[in-house]
KOLMI-242338 format. One record per residue (C-alpha): residue in one letter; x, y, z. Coordinates in steps of 0.5 Angstrom, whole numbers, plus 2048, in hexadecimal, padded with zeros to 3 digits. Layout:
% residues N
+---------+-----+-----+-----+
: residuo :  xx :  yy :  zz :
+---------+-----+-----+-----+
:       A :   X :   Y :   Z :
...
+---------+-----+-----+-----+
END
This chain:
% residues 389
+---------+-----+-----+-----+
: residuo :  xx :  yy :  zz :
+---------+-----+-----+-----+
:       X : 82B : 7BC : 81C :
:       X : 827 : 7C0 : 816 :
:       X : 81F : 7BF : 818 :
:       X : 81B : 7BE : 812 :
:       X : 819 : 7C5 : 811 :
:       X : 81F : 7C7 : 810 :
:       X : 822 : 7C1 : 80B :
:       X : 81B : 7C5 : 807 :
:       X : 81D : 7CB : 807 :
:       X : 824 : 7C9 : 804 :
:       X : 821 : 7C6 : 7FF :
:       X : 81D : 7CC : 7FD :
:       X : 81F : 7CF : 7F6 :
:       X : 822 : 7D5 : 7F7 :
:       X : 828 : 7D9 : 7F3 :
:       X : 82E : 7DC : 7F7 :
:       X : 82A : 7E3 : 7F7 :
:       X : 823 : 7E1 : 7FA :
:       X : 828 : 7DD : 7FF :
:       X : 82C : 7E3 : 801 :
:       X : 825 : 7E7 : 802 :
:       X : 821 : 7E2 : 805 :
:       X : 827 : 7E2 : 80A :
:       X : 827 : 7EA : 80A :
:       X : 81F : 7E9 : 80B :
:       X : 821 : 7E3 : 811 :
:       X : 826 : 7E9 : 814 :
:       X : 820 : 7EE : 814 :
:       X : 81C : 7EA : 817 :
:       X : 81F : 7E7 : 81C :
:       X : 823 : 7EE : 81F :
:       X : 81C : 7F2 : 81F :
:       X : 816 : 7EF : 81C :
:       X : 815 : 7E9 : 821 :
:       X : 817 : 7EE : 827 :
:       X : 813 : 7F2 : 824 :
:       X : 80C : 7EE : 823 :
:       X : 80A : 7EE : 82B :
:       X : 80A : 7F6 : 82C :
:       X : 806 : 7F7 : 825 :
:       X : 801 : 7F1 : 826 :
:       X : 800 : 7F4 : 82E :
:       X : 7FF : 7FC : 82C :
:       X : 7FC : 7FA : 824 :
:       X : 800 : 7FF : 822 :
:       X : 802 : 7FE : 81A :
:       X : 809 : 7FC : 81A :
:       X : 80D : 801 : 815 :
:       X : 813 : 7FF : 818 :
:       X : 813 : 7F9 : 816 :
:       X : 810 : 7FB : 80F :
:       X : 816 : 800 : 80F :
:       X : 81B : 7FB : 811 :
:       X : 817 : 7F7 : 80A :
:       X : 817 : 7FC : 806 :
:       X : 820 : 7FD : 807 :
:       X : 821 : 7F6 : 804 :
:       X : 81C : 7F7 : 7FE :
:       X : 818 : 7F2 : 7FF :
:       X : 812 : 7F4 : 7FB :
:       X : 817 : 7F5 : 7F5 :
:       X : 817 : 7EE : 7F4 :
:       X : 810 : 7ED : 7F1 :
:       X : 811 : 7F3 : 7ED :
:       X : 813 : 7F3 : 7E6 :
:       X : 81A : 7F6 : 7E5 :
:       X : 817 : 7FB : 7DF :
:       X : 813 : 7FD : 7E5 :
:       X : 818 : 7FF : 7EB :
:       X : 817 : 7F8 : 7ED :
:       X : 81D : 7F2 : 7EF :
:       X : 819 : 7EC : 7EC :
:       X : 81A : 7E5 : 7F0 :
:       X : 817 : 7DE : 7F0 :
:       X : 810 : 7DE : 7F3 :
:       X : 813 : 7D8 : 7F8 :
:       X : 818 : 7DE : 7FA :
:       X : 812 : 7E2 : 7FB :
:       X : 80E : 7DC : 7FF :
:       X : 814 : 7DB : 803 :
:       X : 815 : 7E3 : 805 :
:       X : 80D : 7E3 : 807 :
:       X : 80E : 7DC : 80C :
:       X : 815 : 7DF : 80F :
:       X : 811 : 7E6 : 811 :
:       X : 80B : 7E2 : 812 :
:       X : 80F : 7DE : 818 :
:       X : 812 : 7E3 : 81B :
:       X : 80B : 7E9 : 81B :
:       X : 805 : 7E6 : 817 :
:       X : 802 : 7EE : 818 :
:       X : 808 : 7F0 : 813 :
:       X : 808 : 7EA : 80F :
:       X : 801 : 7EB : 80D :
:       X : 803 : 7F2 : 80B :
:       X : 808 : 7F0 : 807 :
:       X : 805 : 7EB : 804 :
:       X : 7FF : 7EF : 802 :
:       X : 803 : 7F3 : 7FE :
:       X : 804 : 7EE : 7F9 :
:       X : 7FC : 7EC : 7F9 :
:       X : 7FB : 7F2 : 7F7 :
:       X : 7FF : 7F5 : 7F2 :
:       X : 801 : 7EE : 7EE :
:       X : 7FB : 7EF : 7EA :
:       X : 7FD : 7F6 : 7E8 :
:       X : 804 : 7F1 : 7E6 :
:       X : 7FF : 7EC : 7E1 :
:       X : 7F9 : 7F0 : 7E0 :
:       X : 7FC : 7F8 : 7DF :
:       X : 7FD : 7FC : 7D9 :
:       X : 805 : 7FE : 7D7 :
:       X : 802 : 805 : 7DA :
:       X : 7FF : 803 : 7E0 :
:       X : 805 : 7FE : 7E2 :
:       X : 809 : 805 : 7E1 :
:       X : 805 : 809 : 7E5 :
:       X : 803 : 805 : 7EB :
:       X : 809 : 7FF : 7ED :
:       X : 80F : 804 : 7EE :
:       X : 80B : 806 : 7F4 :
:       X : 80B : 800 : 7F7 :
:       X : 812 : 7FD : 7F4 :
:       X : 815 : 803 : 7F9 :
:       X : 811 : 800 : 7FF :
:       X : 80A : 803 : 7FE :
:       X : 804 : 7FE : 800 :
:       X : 800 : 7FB : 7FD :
:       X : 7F7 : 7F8 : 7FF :
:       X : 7F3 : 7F4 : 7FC :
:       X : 7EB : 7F7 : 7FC :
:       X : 7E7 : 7F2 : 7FB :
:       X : 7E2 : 7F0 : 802 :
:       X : 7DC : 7F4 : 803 :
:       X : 7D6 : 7F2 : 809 :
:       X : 7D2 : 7EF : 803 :
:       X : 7D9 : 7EB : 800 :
:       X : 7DC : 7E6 : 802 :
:       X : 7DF : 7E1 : 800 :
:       X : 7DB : 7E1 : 7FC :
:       X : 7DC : 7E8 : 7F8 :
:       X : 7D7 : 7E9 : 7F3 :
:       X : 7D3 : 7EB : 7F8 :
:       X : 7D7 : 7F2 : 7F9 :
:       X : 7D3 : 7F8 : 7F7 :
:       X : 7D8 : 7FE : 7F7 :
:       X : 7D7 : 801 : 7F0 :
:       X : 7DB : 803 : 7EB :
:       X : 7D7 : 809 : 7E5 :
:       X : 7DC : 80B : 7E0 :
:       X : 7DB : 812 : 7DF :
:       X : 7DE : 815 : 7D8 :
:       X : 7E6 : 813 : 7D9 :
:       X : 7E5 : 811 : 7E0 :
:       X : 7E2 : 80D : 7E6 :
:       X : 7DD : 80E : 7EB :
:       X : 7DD : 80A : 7F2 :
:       X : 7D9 : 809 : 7F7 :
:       X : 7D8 : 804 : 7FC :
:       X : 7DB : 800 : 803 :
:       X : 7E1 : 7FB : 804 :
:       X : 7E2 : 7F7 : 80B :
:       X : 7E7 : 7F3 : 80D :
:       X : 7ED : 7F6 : 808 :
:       X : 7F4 : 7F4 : 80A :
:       X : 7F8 : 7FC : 80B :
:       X : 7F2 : 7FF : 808 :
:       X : 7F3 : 805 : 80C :
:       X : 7FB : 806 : 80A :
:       X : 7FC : 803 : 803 :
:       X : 7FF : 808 : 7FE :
:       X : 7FA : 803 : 7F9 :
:       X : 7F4 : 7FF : 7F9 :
:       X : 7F2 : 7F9 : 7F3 :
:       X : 7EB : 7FB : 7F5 :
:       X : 7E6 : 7F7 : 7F2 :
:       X : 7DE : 7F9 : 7EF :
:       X : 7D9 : 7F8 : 7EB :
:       X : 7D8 : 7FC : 7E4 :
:       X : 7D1 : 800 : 7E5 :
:       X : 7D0 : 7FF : 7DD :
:       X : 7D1 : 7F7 : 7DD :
:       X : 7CB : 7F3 : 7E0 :
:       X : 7CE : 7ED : 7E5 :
:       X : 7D1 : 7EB : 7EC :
:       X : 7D6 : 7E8 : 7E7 :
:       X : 7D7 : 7EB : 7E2 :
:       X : 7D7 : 7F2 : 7E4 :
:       X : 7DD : 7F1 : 7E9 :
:       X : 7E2 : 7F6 : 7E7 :
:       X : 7EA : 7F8 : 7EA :
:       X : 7ED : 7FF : 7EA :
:       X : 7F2 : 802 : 7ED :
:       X : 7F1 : 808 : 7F3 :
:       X : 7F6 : 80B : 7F5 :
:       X : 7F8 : 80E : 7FC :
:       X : 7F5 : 815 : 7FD :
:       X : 7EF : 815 : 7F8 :
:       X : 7E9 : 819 : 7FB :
:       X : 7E3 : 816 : 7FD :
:       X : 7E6 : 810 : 801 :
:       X : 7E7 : 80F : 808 :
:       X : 7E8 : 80A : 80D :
:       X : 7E3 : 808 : 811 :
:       X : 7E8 : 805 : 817 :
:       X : 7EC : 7FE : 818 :
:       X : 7EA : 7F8 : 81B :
:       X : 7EC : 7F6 : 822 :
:       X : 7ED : 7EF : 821 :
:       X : 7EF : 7E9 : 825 :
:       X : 7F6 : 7E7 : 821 :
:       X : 7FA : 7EC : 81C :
:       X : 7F9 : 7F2 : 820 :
:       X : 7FE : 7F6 : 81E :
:       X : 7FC : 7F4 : 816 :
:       X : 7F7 : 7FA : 815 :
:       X : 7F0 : 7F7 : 812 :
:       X : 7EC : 7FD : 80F :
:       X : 7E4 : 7FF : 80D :
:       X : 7E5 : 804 : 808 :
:       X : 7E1 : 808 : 804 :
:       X : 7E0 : 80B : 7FE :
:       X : 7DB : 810 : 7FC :
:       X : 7DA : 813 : 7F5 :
:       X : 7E3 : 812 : 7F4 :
:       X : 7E4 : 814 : 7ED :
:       X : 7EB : 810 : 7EB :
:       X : 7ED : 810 : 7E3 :
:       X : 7EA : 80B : 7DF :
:       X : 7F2 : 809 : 7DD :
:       X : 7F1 : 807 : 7E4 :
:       X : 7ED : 801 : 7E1 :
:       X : 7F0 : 7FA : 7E1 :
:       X : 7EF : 7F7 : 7DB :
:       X : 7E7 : 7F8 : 7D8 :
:       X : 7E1 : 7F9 : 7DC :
:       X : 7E0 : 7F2 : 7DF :
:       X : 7E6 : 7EE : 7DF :
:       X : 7E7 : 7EF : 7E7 :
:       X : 7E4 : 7E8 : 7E8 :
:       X : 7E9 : 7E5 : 7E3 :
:       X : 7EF : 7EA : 7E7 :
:       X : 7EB : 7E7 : 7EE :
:       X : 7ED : 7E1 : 7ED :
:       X : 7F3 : 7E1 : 7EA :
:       X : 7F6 : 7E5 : 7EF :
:       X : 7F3 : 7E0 : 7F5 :
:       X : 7F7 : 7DA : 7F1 :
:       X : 7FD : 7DE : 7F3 :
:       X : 7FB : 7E1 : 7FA :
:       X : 7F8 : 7DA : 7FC :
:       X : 800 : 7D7 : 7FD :
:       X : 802 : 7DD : 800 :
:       X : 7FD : 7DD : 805 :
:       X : 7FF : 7D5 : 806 :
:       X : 807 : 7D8 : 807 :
:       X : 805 : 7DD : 80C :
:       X : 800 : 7D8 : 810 :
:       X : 806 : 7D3 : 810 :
:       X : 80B : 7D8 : 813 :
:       X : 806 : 7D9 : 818 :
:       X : 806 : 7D0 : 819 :
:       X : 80D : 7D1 : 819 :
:       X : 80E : 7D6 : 81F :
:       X : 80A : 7D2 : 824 :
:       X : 80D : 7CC : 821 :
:       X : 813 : 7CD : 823 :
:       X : 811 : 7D1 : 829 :
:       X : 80D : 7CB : 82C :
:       X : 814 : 7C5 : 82A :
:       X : 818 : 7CA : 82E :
:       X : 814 : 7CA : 833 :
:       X : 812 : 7C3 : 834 :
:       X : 81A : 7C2 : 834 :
:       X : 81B : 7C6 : 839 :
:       X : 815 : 7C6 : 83E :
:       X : 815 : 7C0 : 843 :
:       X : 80F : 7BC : 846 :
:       X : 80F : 7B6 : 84B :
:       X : 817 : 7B7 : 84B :
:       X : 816 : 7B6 : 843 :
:       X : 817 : 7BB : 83C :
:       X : 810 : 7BB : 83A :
:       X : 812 : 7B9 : 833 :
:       X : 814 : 7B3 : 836 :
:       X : 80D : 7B1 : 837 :
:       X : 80B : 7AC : 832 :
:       X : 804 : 7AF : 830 :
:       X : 807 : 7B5 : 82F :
:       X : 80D : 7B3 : 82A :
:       X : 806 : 7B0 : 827 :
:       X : 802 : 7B7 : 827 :
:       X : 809 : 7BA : 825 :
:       X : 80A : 7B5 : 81F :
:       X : 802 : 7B7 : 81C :
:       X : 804 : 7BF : 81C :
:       X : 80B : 7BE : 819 :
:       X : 808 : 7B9 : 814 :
:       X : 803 : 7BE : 812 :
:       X : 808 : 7C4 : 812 :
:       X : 80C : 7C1 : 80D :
:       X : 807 : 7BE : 809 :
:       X : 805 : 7C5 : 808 :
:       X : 80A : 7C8 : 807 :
:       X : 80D : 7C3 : 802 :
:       X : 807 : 7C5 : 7FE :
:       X : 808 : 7CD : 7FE :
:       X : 810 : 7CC : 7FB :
:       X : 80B : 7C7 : 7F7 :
:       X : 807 : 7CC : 7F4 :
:       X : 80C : 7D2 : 7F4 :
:       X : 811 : 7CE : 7F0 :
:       X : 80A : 7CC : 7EB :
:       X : 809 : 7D3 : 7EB :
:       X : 811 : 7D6 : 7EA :
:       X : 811 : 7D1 : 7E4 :
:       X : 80A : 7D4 : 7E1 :
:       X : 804 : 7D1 : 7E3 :
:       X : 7FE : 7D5 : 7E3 :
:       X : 7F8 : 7CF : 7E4 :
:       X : 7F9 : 7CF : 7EB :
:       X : 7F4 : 7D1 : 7EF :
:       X : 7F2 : 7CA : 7F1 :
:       X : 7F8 : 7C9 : 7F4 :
:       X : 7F8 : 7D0 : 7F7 :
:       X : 7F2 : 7CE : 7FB :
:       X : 7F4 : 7C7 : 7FE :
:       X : 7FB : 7CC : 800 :
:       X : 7F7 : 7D0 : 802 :
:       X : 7F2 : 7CD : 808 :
:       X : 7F7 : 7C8 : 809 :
:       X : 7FC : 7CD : 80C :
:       X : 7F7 : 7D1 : 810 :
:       X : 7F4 : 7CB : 814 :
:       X : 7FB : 7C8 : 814 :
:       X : 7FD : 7CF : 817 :
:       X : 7F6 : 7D0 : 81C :
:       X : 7F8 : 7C9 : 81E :
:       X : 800 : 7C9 : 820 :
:       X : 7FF : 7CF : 823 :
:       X : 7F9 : 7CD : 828 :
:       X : 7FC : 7C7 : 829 :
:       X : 804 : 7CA : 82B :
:       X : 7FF : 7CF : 82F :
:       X : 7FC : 7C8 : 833 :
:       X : 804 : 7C5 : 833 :
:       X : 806 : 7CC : 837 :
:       X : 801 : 7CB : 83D :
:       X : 7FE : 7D1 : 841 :
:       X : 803 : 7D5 : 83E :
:       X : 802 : 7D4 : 836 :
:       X : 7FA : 7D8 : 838 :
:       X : 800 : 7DE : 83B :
:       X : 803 : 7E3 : 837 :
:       X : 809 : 7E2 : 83A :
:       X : 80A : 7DE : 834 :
:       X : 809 : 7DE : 82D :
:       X : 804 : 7D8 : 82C :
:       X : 7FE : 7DB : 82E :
:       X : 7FF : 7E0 : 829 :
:       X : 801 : 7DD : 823 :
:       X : 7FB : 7D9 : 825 :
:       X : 7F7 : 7E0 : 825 :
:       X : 7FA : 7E1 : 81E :
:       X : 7F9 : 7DB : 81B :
:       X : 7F1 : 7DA : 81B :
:       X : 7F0 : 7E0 : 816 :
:       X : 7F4 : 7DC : 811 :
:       X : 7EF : 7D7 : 810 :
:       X : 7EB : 7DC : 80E :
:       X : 7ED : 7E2 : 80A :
:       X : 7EE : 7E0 : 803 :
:       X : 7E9 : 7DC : 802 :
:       X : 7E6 : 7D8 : 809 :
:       X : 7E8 : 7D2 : 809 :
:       X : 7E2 : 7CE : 808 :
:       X : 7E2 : 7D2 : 802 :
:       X : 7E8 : 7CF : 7FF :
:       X : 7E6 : 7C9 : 801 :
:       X : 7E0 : 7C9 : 7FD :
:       X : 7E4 : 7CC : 7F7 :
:       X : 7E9 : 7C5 : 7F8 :
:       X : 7E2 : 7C1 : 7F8 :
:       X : 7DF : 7C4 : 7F1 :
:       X : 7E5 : 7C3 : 7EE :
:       X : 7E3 : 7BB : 7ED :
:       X : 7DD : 7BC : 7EB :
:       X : 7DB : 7B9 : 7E4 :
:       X : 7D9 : 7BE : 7DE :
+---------+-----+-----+-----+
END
């Protein structure tokens, strides 16, 4: 008998080339990325193999223009790829993802030149960062202080950014700043591109953190980089307009990468309740656990109806969806916080053990409440929406 997630999964709009990859991707995953997700979380090693396993099925292609070396597909094709790795290693999913936060803006933002330039590079397996958070900005970044000076026909940058997601391997950064000639915490916010290489940066040093070990989490540093002003995207200022167009569509794929995360323990905790025995009984026998069993798939699937929602609205050219992206957004992370906390409580003793993956992926789902926008953030975004002009 199909169980219901499957009968969604049939029921996602795919043509018979995002098919055909995804089961490629679903290939991958299953013979070398999931087997590999234990080994890379222990030893924090960034996982290359898995990105090299990637990068052979040309995945960053399909959010890439053809004109530009890219093999453009559905962004519902792109989310399911970002929930099918995610599931299987959540470290090499948010790897991957970032790729496309990153470098999508340059897709809707960047010149003829600068699209020429920069996306071929991460068309053939380049990777990609997004630079905005520094130890004074957060979730909210107006209050980032990296400086950007314009200096004749090129940009001077100095400053400090935490917490950026392959900050210390990415071939290029979307490196967010402020104009030092407009006055502002908004309106001086500004976007270029830095490219890998350039003097004056360097990494400060990766983070140790709870989940995501083998995704590297960087502080790097700029002092006195000079980048050319062709670099710039758009004018000086548009960064906060280049900023939130591009979370609008981050937003969902951090949602696929947290639900890959749900789906794992999920399906990990039905196979073992259907398995493991207490007083002479299967544990899903039990009446209260089918009943905590009906609440996390009931949330699961709601979640994940609307993430195939909202990237159909998406593929279909809807570009007002940040209310939406927010709901997703926190929904999908707590859904992913709580399925993977209570699968842990269904496997007993042995769910605190690193025998099995649960406590893992309950270390890897934390910070997805988090990043992107803390989920209260999101939540007061969603509240604000309703109020009267």
């Amino acid at each position: 008998m199909q169980t219901i997630f499957e009968k969604l999964d049939q029921h996602i709009t795919l043509s018979s080339e995002e098919s055909q990859l995804i089961q490629s991707v679903q290939s991958v995953c299953q013979d070398l990325i999931a087997p590999n997700a234990k080994r890379f979380d222990e030893s924090g090693e960034f996982p290359w193999e898995n990105i090299h396993a990637i990068n052979e099925l040309g995945l960053n292609a399909m959010f890439i223009p053809e004109e530009y070396s890219g093999a453009p597909l559905s962004y519902t094709s792109y989310l399911y790829c970002v929930r099918e790795i995610s599931k299987a290693c959540a470290s090499t999913g948010i790897i991957w993802a970032t790729n496309f936060h990153g470098m999508k803006p340059i897709i809707d933002f960047g010149t003829e030149e600068q699209k020429l330039r920069f996306l071929p590079t991460i068309a053939q397996g380049g990777i990609g960062s997004l630079a905005i958070t520094e130890p004074h900005a957060g979730s909210d970044a107006t209050g980032m202080r990296l400086s950007f000076t314009p200096d004749g026909d090129d940009i001077i940058i100095n400053g400090n950014k935490i917490f950026i997601s392959n900050g210390d391997v990415a071939d290029l950064y979307l490196l967010f700043g402020k104009w030092s000639e407009i006055p502002g915490s908004k309106e001086s916010i500004s976007a270029l591109v830095f490219e890998k290489g350039t003097p004056g940066f360097s990494v400060l040093g990766t983070e140790k953190k709870m989940g995501h070990r083998a995704a590297s989490t960087a502080s790097i540093s700029f002092n006195n980089c000079r980048v050319p002003r062709k670099n710039l995207l758009c004018n000086p200022g548009d960064g906060l307009k280049i900023l939130l167009s591009s979370l609008n569509k981050s937003r969902p794929s951090v949602a696929a990468h947290a639900l890959g995360i749900a789906r794992a323990a999920f399906d990990d905790g039905v196979n073992y309740i259907n398995e493991r025995q207490q007083s002479g009984k299967k544990i899903i026998e039990f009446q209260g656990i089918q009943f905590q069993l009906a609440d996390l798939a009931s949330e699961l699937f709601l979640c994940e109806s609307l993430l195939w929602s909202i990237a159909q609205s998406v593929d279909a050219g809807a570009t007002n969806f940040g209310t939406e992206a927010s709901i997703l957004k926190y929904r999908a992370t707590d859904a992913a916080m709580k399925i993977t906390t209570e699968v842990v409580g269904l496997f007993g003793g042995y769910g605190y053990c690193q025998d099995y993956r649960v406590e893992r992926l309950m270390r890897d789902a934390k910070i997805t409440q988090i990043w992107e926008g803390t989920n209260q953030i999101h939540r007061q975004l969603v509240g604000r929406h309703f109020l009267k002009k």
